[in-house]
Structure formats: structure tokens, C-alpha cells
N, CA, C and O atoms as a printed pandas DataFrame, in Angstrom:
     atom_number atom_name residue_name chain_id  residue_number  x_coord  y_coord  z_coord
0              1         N          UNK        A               1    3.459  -28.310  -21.887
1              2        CA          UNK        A               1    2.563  -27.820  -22.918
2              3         C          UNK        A               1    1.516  -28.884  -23.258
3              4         O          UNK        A               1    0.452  -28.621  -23.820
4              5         N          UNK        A               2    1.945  -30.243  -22.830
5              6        CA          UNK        A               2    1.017  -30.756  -23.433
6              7         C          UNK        A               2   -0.506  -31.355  -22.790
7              8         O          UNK        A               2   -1.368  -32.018  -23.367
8              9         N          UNK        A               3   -0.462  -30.837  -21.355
9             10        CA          UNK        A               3   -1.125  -30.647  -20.247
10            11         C          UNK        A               3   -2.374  -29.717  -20.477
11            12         O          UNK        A               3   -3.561  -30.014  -20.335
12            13         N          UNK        A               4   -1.701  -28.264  -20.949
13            14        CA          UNK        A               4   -2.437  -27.361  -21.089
14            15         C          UNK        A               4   -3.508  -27.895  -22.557
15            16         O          UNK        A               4   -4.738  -27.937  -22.554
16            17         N          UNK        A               5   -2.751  -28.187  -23.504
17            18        CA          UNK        A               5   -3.279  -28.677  -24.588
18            19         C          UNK        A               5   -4.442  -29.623  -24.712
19            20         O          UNK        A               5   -5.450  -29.541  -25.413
20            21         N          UNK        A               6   -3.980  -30.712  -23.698
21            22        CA          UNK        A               6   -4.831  -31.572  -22.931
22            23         C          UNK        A               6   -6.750  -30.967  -22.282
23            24         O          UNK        A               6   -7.911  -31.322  -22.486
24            25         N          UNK        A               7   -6.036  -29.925  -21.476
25            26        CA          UNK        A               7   -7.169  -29.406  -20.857
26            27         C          UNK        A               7   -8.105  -28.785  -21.737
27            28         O          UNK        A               7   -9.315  -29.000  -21.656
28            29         N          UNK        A               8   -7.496  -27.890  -22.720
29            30        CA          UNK        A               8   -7.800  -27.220  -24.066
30            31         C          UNK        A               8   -8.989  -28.000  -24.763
31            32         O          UNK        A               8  -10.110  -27.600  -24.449
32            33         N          UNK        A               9   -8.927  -28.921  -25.549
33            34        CA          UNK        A               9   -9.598  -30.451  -25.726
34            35         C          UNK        A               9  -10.450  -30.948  -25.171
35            36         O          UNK        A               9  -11.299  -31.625  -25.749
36            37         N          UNK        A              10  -10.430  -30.674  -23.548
37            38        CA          UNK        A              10  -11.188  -31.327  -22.936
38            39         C          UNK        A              10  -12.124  -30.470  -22.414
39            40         O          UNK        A              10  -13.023  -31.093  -21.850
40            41         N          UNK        A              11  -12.271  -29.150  -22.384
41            42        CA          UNK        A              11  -13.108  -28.179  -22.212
42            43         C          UNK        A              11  -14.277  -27.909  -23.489
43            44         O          UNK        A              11  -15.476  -27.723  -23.282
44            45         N          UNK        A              12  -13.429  -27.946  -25.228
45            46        CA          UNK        A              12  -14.219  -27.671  -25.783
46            47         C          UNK        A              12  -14.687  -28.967  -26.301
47            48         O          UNK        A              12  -15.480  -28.891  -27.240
48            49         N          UNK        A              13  -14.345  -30.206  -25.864
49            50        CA          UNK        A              13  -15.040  -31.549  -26.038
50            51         C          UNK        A              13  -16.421  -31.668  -25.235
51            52         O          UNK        A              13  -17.510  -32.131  -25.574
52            53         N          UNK        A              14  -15.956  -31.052  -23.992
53            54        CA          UNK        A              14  -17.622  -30.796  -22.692
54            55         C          UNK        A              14  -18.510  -29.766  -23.088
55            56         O          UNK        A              14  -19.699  -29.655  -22.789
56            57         N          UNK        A              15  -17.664  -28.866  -23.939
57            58        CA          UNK        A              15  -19.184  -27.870  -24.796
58            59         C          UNK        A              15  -19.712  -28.239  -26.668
59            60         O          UNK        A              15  -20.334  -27.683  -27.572
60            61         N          UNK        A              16  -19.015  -29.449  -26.426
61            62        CA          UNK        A              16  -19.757  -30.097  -27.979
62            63         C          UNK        A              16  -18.807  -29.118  -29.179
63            64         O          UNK        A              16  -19.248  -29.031  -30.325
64            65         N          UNK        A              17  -17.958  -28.662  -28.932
65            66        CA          UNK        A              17  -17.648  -27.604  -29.781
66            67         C          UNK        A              17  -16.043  -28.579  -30.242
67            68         O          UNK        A              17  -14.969  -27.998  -30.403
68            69         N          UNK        A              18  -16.205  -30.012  -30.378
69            70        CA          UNK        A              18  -14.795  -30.807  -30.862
70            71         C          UNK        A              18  -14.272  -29.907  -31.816
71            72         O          UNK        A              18  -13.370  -29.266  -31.276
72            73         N          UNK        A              19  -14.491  -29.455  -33.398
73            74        CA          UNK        A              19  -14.863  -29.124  -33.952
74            75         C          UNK        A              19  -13.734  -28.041  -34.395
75            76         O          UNK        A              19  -13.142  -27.901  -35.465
76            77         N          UNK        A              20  -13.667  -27.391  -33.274
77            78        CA          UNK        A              20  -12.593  -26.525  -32.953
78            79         C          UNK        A              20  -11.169  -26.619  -31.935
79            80         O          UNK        A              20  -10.454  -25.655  -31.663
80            81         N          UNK        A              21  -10.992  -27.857  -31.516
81            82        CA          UNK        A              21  -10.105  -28.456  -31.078
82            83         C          UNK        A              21   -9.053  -28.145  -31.066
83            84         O          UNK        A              21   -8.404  -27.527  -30.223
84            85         N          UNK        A              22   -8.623  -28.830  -32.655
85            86        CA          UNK        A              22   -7.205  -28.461  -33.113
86            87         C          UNK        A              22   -6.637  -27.389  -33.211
87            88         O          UNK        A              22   -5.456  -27.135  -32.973
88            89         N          UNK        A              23   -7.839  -26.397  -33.732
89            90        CA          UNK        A              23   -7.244  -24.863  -34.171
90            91         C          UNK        A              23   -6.865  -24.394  -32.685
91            92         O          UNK        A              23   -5.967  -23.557  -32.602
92            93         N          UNK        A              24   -7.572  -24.934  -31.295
93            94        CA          UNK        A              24   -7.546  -23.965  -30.373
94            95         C          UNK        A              24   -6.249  -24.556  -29.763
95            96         O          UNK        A              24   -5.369  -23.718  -29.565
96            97         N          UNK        A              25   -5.997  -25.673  -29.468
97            98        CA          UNK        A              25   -5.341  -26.028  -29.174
98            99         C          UNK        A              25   -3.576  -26.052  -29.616
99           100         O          UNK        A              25   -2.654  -26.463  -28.911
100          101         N          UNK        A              26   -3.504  -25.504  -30.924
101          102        CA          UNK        A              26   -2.331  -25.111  -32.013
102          103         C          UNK        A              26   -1.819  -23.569  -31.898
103          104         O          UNK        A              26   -0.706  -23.073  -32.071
104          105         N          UNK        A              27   -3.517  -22.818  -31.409
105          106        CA          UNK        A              27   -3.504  -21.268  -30.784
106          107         C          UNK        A              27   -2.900  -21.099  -29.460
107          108         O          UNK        A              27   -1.946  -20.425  -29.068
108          109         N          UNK        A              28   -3.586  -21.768  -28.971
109          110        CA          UNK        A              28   -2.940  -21.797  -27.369
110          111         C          UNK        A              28   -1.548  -22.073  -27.196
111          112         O          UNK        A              28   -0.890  -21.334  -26.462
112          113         N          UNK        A              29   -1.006  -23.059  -27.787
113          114        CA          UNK        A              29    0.559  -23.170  -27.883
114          115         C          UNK        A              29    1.485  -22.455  -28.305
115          116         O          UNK        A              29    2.595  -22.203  -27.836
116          117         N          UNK        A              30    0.742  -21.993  -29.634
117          118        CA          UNK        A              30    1.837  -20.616  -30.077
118          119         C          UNK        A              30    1.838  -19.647  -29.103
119          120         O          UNK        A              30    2.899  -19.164  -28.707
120          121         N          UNK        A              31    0.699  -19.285  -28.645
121          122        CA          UNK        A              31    0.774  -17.939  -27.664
122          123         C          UNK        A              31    1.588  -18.130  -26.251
123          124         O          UNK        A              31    2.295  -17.199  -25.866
124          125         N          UNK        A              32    1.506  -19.127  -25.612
125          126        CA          UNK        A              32    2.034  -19.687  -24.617
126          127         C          UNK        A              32    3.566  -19.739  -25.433
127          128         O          UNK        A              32    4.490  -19.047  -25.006
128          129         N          UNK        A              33    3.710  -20.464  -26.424
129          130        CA          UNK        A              33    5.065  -20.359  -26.399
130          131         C          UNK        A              33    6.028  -19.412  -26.733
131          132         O          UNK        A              33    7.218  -19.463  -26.422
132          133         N          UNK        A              34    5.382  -18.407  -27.480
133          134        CA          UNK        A              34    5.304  -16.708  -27.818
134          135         C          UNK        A              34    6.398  -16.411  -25.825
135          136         O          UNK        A              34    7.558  -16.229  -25.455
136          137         N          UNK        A              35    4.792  -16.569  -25.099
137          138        CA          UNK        A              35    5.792  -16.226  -23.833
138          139         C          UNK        A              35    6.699  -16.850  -23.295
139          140         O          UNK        A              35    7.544  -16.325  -22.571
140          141         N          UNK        A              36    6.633  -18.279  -23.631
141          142        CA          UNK        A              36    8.144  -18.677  -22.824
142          143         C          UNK        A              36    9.767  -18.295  -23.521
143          144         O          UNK        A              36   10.903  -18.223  -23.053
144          145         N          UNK        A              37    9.043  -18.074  -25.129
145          146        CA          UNK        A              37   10.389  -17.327  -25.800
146          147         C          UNK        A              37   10.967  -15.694  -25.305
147          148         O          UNK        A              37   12.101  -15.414  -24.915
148          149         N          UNK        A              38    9.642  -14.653  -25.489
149          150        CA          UNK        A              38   10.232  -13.331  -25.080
150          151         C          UNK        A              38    9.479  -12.887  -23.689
151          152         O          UNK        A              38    9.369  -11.662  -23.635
152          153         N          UNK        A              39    8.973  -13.520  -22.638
153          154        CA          UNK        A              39    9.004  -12.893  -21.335
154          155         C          UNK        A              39    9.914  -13.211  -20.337
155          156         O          UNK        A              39    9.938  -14.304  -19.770
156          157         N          UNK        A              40   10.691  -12.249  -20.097
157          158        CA          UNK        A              40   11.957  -12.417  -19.428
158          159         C          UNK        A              40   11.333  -13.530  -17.931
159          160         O          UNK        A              40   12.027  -14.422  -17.443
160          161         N          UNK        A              41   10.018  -13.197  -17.483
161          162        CA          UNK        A              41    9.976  -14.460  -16.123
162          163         C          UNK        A              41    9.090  -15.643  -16.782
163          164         O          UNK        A              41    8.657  -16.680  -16.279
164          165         N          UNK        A              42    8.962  -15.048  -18.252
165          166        CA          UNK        A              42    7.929  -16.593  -18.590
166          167         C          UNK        A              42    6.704  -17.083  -17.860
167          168         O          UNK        A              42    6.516  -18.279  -17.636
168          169         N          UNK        A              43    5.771  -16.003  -17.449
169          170        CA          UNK        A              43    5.035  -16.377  -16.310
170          171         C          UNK        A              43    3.494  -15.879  -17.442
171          172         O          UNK        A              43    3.610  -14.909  -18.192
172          173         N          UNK        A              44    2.354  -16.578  -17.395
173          174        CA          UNK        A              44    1.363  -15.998  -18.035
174          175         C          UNK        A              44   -0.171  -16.135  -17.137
175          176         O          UNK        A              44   -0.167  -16.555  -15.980
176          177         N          UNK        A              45   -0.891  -15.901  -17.534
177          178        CA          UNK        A              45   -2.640  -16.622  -17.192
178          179         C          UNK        A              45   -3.049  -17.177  -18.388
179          180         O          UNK        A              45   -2.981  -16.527  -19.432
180          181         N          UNK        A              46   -3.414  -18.165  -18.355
181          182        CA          UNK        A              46   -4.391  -18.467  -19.468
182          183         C          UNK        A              46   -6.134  -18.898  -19.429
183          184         O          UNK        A              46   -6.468  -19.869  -18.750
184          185         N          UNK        A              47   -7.101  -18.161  -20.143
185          186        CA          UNK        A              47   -8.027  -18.171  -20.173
186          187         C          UNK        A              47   -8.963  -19.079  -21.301
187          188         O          UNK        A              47   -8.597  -19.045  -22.476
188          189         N          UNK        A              48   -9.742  -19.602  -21.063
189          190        CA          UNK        A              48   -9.967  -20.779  -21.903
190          191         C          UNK        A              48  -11.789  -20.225  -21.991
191          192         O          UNK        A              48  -12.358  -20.683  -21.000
192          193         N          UNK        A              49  -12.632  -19.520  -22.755
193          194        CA          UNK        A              49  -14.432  -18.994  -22.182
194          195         C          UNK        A              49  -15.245  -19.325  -23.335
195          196         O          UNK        A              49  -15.234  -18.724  -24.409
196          197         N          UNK        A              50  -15.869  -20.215  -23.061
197          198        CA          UNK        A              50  -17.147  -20.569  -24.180
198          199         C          UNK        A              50  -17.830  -18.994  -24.336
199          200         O          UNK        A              50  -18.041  -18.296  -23.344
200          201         N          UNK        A              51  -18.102  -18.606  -25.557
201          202        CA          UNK        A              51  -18.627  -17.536  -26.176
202          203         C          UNK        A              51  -20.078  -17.890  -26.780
203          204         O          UNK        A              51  -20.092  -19.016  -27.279
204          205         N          UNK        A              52  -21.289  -17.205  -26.853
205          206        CA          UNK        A              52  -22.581  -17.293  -27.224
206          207         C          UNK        A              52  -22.579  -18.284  -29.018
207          208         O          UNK        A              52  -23.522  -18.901  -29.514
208          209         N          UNK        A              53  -21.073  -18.071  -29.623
209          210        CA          UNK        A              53  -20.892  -18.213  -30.659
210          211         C          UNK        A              53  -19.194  -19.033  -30.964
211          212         O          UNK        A              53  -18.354  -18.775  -31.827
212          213         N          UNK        A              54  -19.190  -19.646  -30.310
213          214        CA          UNK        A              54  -17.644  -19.840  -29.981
214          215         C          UNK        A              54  -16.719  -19.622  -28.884
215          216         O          UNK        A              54  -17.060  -19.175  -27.789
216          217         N          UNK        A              55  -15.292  -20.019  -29.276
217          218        CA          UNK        A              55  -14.398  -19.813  -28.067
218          219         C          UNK        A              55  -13.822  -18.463  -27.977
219          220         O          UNK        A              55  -13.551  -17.776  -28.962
220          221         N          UNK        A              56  -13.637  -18.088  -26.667
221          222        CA          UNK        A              56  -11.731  -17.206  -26.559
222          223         C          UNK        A              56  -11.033  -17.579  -25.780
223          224         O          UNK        A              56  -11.456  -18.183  -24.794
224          225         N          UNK        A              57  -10.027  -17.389  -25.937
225          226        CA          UNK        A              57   -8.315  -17.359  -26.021
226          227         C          UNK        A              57   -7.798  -16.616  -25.316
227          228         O          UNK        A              57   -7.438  -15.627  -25.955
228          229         N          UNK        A              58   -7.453  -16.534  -23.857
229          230        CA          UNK        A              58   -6.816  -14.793  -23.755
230          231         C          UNK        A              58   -5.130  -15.494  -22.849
231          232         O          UNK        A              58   -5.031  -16.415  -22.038
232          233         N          UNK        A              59   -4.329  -14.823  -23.284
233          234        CA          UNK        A              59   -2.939  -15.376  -22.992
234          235         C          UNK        A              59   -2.586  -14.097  -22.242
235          236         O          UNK        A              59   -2.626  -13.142  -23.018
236          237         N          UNK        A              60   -2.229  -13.724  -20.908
237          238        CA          UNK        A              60   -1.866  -12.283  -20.424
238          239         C          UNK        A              60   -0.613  -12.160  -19.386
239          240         O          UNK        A              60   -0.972  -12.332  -18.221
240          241         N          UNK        A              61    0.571  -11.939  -19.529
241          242        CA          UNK        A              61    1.673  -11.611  -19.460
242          243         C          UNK        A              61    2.004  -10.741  -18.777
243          244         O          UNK        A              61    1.013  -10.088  -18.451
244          245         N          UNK        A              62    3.113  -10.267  -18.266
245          246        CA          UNK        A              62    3.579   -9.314  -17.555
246          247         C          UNK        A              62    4.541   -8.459  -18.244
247          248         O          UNK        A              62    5.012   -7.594  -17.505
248          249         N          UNK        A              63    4.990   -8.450  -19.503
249          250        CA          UNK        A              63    5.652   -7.777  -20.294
250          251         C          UNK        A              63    5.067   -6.298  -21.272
251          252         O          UNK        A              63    4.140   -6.595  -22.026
252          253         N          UNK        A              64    5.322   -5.417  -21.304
253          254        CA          UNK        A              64    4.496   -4.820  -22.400
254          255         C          UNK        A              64    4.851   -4.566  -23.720
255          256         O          UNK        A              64    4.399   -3.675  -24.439
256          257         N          UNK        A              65    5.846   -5.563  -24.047
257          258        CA          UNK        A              65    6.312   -5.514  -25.438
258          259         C          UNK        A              65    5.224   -6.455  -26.118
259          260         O          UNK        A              65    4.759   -7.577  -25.916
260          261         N          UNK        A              66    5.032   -5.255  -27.172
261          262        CA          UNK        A              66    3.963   -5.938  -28.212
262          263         C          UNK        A              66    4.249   -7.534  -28.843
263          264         O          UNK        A              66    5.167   -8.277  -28.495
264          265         N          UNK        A              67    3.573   -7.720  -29.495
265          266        CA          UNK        A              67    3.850   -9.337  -30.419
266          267         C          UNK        A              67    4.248   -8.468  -31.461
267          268         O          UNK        A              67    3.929   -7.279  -31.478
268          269         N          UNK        A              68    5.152   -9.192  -32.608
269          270        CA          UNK        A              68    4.661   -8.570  -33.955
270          271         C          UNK        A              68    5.248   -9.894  -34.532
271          272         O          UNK        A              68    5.873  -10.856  -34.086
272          273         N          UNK        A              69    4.601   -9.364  -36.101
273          274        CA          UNK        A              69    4.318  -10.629  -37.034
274          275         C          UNK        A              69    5.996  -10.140  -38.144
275          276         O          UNK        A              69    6.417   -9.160  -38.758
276          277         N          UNK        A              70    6.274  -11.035  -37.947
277          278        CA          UNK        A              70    7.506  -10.894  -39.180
278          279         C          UNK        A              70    7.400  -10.540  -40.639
279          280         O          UNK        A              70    7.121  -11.524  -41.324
280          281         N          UNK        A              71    7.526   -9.550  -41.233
281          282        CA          UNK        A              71    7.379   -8.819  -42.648
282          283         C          UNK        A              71    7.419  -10.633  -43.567
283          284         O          UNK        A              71    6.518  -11.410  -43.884
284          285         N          UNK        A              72    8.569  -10.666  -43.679
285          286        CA          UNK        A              72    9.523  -11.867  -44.435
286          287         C          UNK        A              72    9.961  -13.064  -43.740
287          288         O          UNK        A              72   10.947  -12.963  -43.009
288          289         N          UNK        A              73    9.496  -13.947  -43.834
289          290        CA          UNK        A              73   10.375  -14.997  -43.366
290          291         C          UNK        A              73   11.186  -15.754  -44.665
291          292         O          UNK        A              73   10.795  -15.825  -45.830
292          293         N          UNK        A              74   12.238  -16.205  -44.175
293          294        CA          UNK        A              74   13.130  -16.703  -45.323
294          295         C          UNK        A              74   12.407  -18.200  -44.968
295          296         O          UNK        A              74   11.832  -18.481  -43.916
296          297         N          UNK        A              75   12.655  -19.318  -46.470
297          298        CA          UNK        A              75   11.828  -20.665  -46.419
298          299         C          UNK        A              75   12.010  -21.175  -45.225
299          300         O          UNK        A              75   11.078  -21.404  -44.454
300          301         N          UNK        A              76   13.600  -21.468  -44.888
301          302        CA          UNK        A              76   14.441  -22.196  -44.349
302          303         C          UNK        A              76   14.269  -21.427  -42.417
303          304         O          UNK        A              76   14.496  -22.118  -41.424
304          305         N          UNK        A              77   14.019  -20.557  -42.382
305          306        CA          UNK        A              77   13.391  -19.919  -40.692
306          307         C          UNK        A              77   13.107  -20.758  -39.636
307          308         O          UNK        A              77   12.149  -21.449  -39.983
308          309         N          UNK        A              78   13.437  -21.024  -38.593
309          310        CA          UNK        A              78   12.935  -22.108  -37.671
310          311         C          UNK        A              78   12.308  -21.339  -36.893
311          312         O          UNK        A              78   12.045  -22.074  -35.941
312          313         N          UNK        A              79   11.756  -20.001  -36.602
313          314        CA          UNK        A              79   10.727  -19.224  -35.827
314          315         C          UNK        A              79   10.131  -18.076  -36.755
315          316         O          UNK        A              79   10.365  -17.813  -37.935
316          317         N          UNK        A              80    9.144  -17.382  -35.674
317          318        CA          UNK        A              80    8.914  -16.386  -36.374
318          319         C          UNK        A              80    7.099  -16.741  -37.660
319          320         O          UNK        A              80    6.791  -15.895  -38.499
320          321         N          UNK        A              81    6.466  -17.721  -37.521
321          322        CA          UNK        A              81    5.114  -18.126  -38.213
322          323         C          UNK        A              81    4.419  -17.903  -37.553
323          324         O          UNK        A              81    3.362  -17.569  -38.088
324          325         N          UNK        A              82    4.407  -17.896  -35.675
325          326        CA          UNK        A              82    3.079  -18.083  -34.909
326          327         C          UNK        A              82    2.082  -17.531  -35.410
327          328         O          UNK        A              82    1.010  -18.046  -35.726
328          329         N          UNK        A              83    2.608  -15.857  -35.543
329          330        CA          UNK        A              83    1.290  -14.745  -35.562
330          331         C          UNK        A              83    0.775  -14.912  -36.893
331          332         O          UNK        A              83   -0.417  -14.605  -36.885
332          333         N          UNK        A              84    1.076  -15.187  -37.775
333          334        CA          UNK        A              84    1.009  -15.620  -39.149
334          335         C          UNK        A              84   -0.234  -16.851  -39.107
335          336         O          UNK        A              84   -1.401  -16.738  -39.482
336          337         N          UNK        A              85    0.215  -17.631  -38.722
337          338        CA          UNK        A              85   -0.490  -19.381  -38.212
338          339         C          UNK        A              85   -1.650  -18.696  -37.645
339          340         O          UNK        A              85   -2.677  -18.479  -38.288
340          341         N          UNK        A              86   -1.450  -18.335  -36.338
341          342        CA          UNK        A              86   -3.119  -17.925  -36.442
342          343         C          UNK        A              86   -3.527  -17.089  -36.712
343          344         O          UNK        A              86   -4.610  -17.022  -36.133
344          345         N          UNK        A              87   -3.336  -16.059  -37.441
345          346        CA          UNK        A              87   -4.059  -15.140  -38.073
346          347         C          UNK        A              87   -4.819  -16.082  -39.092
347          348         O          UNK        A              87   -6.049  -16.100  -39.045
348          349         N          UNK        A              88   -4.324  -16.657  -39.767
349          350        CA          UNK        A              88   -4.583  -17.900  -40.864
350          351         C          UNK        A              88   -5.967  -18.728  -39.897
351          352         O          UNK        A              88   -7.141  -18.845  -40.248
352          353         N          UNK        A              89   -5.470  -19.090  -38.924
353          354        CA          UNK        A              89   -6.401  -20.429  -38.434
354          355         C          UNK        A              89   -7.719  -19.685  -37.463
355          356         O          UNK        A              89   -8.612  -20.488  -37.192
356          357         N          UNK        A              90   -7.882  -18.539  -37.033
357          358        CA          UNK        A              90   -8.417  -18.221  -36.208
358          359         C          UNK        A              90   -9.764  -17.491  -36.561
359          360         O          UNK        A              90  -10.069  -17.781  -37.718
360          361         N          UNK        A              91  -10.554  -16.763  -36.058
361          362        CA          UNK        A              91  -11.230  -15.619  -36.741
362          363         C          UNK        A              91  -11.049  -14.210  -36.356
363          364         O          UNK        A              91  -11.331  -13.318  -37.156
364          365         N          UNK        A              92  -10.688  -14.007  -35.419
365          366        CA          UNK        A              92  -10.112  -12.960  -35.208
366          367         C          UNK        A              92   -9.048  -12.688  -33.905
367          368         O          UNK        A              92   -9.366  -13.294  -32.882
368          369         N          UNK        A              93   -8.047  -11.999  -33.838
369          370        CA          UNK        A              93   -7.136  -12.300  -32.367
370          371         C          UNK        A              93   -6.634  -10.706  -32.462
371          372         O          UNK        A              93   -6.772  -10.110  -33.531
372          373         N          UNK        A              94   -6.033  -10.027  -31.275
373          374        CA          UNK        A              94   -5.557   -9.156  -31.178
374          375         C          UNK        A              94   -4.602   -8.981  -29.834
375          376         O          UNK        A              94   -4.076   -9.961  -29.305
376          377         N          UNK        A              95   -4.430   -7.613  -29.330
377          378        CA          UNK        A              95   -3.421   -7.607  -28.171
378          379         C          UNK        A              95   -4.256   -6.288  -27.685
379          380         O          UNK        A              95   -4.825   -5.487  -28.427
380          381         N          UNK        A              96   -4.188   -6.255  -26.177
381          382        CA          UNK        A              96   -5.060   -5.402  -25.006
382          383         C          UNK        A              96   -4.272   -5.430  -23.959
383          384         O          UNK        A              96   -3.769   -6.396  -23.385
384          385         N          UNK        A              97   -4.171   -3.906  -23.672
385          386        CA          UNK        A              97   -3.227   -3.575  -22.627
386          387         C          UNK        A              97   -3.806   -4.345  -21.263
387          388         O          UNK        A              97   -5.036   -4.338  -21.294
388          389         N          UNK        A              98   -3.291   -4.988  -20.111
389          390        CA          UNK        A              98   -3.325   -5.885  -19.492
390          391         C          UNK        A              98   -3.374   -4.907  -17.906
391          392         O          UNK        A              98   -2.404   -4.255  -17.520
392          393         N          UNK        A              99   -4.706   -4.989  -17.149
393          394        CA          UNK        A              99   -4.894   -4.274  -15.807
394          395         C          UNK        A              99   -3.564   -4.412  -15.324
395          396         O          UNK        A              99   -3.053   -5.530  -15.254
396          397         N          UNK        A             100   -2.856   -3.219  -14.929
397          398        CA          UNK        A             100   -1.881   -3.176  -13.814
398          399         C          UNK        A             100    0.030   -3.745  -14.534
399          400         O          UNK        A             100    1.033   -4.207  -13.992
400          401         N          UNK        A             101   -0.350   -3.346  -16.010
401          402        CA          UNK        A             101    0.688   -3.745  -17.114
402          403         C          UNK        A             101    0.494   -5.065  -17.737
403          404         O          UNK        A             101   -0.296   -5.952  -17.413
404          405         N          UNK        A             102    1.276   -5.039  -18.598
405          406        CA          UNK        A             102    1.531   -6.461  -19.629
406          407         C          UNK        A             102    0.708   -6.015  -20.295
407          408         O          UNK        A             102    0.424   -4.821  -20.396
408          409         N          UNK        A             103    0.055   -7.213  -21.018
409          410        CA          UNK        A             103   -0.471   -7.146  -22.239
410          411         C          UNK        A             103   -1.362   -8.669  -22.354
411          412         O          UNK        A             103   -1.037   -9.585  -21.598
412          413         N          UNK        A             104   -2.557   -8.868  -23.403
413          414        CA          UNK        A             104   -3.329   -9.931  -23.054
414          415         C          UNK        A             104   -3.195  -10.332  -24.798
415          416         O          UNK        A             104   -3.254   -9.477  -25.681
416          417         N          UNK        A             105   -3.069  -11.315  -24.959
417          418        CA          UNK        A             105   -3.503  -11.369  -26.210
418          419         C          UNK        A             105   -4.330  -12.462  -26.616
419          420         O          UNK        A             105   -4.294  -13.602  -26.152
420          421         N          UNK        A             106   -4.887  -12.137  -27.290
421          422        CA          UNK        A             106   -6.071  -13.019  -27.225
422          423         C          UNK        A             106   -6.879  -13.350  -28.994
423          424         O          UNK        A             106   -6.787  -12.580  -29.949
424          425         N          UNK        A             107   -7.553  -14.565  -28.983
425          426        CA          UNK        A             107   -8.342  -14.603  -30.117
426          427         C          UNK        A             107   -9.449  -15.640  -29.929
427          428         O          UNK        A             107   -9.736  -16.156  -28.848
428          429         N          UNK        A             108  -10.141  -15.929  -31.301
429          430        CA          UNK        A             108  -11.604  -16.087  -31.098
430          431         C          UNK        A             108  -11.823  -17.024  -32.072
431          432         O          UNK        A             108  -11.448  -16.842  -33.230
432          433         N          UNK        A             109  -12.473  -18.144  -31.661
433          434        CA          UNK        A             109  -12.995  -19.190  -33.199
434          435         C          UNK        A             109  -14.581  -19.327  -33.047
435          436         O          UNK        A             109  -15.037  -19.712  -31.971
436          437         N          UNK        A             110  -15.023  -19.164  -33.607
437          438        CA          UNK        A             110  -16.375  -19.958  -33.821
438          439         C          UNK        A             110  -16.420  -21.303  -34.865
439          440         O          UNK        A             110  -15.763  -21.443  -35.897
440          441         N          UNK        A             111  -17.065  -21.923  -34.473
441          442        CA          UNK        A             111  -17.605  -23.305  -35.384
442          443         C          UNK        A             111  -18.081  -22.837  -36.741
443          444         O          UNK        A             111  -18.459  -21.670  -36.640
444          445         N          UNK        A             112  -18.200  -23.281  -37.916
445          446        CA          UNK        A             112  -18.518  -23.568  -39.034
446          447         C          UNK        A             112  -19.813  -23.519  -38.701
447          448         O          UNK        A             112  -20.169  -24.264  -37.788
448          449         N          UNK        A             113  -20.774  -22.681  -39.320
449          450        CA          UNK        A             113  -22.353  -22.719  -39.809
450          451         C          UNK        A             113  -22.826  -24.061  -40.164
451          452         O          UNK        A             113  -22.322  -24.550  -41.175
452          453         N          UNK        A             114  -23.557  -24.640  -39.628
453          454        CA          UNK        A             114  -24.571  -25.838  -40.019
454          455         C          UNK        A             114  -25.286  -25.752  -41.644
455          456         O          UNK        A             114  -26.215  -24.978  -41.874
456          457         N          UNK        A             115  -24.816  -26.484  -42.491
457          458        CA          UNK        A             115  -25.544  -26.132  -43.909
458          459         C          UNK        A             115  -27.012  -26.387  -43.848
459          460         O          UNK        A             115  -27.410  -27.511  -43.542
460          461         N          UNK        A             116  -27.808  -25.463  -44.107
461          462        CA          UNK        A             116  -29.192  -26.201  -44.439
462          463         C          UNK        A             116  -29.637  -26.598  -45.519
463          464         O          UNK        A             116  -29.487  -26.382  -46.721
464          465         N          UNK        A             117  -30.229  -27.238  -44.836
465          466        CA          UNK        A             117  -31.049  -28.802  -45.804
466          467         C          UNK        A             117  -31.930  -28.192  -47.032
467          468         O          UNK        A             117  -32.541  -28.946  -47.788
């Protein structure tokens, strides 16, 4: 994971977009690790695409069981925040049925607006 994370960083460091680093890089892990918890071969693609306005995210699987976000978590929970976490950190993410099965899931950050002067 920490390879991918690595690369993550170093893609949106070469489009000036540091900025968004952490969030993408915190995204990418949950989703990736989303699949190594419930895809029975643990096998994914991951897509990393500078956007006119930001990044996406697309994580795509061979499973077609949805994600879902946990109603309740009790304090004390050791899983079960991902979808939560980035819904929180992201600007928008969702799930898309995946050519030829699975499922893609994916989300989107843009940078913070430049304040003017």
C-alpha cells in the first residue's frame, strides 16, 4: 500500500496539484483496502486522471457487491469509517457498474479556489 500511495503523491506533485495529496492518497487506501477486505480474489485496477478541475479516483473490482456505509458505528469499532472518511474528505465519490461485471468506485477532489486579492 505504501507504493501505491507513493505513486499517488507523485503524480499529483507533477501536476502542481500537492494540495490534494493527502486527501487522495487516504482515498485511495480506503478503497483499495475496501477490496482487499471483501473481494474474495482481492484483485482491482486503479486509476489515478488529472481532471480540467481536479483529480479522479476510480478503484474497479471484479465483485458486484455494492460498498455500503454503516448506519452506526459503536465508538470503540475497529472497521467500518472508510465510506464515511471520504464522503467527509472528498467532493464527490460514487459506485458504477464495471464493463463485463464488478463495480468501479470512484471519487473526485478539486483544489481549493484561489482567494482574490
Amino acid at each position: 500500500m505504501r507504493h501505491i500511495r507513493s505513486v499517488v503523491r507523485s503524480l499529483v506533485v507533477d501536476w502542481e496539484l500537492a494540495d490534494l495529496a493527502d486527501t487522495l492518497e487516504l482515498g485511495v487506501s480506503e478503497l483499495v483496502t475496501n477490496v482487499v477486505r471483501h473481494v474474495p480474489d482481492r484483485r482491482c485496477s486503479l486509476l489515478v486522471a488529472r481532471l480540467t478541475a481536479g483529480v479522479r479516483v476510480e478503484v474497479t473490482d471484479g465483485s458486484a457487491e455494492l460498498p455500503r456505509r454503516t448506519a452506526e458505528l459503536l465508538s470503540d469499532a475497529e472497521s467500518g469509517r472508510g465510506l464515511a472518511l471520504l464522503d467527509a474528505m472528498v467532493d464527490k465519490w460514487g459506485v458504477s457498474p464495471a464493463p463485463g461485471g464488478g463495480k468501479t468506485v470512484w471519487f473526485e477532489c478539486a483544489p481549493e479556489p484561489v482567494p482574490l486579492r
